[in-house]
C-alpha positions in Angstrom: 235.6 79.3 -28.5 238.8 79.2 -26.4 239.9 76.5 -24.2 238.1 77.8 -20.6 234.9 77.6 -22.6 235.3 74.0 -24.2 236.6 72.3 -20.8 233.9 74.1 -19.0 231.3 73.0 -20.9 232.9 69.5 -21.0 233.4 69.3 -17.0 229.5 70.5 -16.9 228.2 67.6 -19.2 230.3 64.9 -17.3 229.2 66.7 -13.9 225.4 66.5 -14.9 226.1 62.7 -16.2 227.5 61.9 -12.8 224.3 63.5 -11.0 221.9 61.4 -12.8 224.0 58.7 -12.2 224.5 59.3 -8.4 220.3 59.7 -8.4 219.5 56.8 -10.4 221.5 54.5 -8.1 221.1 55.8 -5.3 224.1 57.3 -4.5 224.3 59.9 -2.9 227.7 61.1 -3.2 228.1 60.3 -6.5 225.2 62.7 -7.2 227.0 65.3 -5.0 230.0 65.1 -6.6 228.6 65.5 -10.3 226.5 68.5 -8.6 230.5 70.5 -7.7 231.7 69.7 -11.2 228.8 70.5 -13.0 229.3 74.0 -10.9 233.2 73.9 -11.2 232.2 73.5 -15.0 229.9 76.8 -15.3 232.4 78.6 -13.8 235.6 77.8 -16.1 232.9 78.2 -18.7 231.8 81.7 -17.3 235.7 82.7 -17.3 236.5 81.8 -20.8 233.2 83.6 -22.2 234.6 86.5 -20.6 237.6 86.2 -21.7 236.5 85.7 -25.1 234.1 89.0 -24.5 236.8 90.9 -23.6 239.4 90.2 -26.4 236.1 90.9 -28.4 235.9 94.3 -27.1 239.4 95.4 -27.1 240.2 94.5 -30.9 
């Protein structure tokens, strides 16, 4: 796994912990902001898998 990869998935967990938070309390934008960096997460995660794919390819 390369960096992209790990702090994607990271951002993604924390993202999804501040939803549930944000729904379990009531607050809205608490929930909305976990719902960007859960998506900000799957993005940088998305990147680094292809970067990973591609060093796999070109070796």
């Amino acid at each position: 796994m390369n960096k992209d990869q790990v702090k994607g998935r990271v951002k993604q967990i924390e993202g999804k912990a501040k939803e549930v938070a944000g729904k379990l309390v009531g607050n809205d934008r608490l929930q909305a902001k976990g719902n960007i960096e859960n998506a900000v997460g799957k993005a940088q995660a998305g990147l680094g898998d292809l970067k990973s794919d591609l060093k796999k390819k070109l070796k």
